[in-house]
C-alpha positions as a Markdown table, in Angstrom:
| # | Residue | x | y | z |
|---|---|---|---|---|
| 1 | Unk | 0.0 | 0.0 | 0.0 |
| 2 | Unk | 3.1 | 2.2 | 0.8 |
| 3 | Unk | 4.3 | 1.7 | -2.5 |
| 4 | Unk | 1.1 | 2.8 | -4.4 |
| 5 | Unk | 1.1 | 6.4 | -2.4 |
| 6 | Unk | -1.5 | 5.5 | 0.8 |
| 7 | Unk | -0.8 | 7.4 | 3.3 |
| 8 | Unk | -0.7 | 5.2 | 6.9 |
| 9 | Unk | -1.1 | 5.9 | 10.7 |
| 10 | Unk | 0.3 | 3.4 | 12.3 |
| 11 | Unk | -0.7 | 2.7 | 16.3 |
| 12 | Unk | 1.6 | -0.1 | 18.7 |
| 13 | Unk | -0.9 | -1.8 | 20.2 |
| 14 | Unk | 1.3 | -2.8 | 22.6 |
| 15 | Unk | 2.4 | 1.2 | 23.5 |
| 16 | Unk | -0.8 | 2.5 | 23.5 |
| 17 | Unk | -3.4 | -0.3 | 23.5 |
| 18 | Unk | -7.4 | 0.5 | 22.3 |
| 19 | Unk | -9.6 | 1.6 | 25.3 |
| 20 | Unk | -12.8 | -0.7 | 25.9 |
| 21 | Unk | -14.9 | 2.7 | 24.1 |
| 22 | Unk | -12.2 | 2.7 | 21.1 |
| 23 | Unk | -12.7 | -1.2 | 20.2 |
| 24 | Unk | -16.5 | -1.0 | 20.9 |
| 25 | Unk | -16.5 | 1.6 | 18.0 |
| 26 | Unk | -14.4 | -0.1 | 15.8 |
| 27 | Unk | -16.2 | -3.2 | 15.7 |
| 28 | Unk | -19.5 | -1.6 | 15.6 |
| 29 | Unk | -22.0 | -3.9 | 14.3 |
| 30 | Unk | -19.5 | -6.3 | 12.9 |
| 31 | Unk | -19.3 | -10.1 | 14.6 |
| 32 | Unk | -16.8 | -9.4 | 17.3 |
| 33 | Unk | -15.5 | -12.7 | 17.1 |
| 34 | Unk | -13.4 | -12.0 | 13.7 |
| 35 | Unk | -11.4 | -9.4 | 15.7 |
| 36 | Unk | -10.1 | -11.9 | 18.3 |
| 37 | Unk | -6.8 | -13.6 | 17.0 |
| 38 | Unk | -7.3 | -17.2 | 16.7 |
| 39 | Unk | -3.5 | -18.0 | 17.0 |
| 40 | Unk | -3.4 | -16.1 | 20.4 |
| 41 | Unk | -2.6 | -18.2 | 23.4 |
| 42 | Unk | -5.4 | -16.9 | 25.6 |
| 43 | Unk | -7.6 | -17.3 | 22.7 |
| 44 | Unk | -6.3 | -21.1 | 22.7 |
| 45 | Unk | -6.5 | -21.8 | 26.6 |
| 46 | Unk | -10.1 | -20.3 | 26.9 |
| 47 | Unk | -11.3 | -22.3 | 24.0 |
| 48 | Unk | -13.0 | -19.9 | 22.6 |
| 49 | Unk | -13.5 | -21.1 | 19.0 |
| 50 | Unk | -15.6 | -23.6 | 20.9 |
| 51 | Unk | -17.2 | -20.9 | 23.6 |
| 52 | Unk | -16.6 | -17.7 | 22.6 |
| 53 | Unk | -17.1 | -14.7 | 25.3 |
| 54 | Unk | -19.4 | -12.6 | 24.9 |
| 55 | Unk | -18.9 | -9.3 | 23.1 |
| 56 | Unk | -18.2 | -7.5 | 26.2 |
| 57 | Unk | -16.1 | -9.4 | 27.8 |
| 58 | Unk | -14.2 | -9.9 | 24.3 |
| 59 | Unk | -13.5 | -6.2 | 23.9 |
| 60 | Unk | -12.4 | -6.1 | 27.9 |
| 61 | Unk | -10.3 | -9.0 | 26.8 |
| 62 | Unk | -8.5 | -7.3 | 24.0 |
| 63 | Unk | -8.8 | -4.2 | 25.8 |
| 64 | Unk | -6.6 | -5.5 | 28.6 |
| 65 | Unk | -4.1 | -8.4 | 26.1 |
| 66 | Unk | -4.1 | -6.4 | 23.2 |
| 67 | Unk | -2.0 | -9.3 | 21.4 |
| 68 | Unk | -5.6 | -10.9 | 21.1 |
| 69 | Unk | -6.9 | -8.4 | 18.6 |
| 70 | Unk | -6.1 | -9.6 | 14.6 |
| 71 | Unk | -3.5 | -7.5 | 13.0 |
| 72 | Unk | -3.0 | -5.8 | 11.2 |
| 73 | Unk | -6.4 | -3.8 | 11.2 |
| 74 | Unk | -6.6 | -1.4 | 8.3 |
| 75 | Unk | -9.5 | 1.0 | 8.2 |
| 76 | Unk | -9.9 | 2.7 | 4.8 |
| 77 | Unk | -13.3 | 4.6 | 3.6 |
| 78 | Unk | -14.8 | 3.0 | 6.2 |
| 79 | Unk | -14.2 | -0.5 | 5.6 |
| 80 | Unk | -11.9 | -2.4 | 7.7 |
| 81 | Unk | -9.7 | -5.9 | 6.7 |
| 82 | Unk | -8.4 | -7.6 | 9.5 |
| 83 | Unk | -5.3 | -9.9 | 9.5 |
| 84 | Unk | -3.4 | -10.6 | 6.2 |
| 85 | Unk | -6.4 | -10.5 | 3.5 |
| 86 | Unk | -4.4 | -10.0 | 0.5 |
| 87 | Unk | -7.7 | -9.2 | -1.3 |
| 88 | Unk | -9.1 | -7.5 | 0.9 |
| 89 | Unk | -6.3 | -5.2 | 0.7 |
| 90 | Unk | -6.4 | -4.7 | -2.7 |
| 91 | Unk | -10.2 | -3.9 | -2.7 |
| 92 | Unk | -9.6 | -0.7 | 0.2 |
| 93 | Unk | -6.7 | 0.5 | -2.0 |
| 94 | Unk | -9.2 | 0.5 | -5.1 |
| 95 | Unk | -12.0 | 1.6 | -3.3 |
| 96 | Unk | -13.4 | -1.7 | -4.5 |
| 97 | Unk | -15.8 | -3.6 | -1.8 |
| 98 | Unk | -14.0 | -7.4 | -1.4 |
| 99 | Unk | -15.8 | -10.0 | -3.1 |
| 100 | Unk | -17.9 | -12.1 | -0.6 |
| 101 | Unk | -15.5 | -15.6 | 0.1 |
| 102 | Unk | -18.1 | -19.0 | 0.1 |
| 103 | Unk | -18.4 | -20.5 | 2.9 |
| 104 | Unk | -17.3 | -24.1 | 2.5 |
């Protein structure tokens, strides 16, 4: 994206983590869940691809371990990818919405 001219903001999580108000706005009406970073280790000992929290607890969660939120989050024109979505990339940077993936 740096290469085609977008200009980025970058924020360490890990410096200066989201408050509880800041993730609650960012995930708006989105599933919650997609936020949480599967390959996190509290993600793994709470089982929570088998019992998720609930949304509040989940953004007090990432909140407080802010290694649990998916990276990197890029919000563009109001859209936001999460994690490495190569297409999903491409489709911010062309103002193009991401074509929807089949569920298998």
């Amino acid at each position: 994206m740096l290469e085609q001219g977008a200009e980025l903001e970058f924020r360490d999580l890990g410096a200066e983590p989201l408050s509880e108000a800041e993730l609650d706005a960012l995930i708006g009406a989105q599933d919650y869940r997609k936020f949480l970073n599967t390959r996190n280790e509290l993600y793994r000992e709470r089982k929570m691809s088998q019992t998720p929290p609930s949304r509040a607890e989940a953004i007090r969660l990432m909140a407080r371990q802010p290694n649990l939120i998916r990276r990197p989050v890029v919000i563009a024109g109001g859209r936001i990818v999460l994690g490495y979505d190569e297409e999903g990339l491409r489709a911010i940077q062309g103002g193009r919405k991401p074509a929807r993936k089949r569920a298998r």
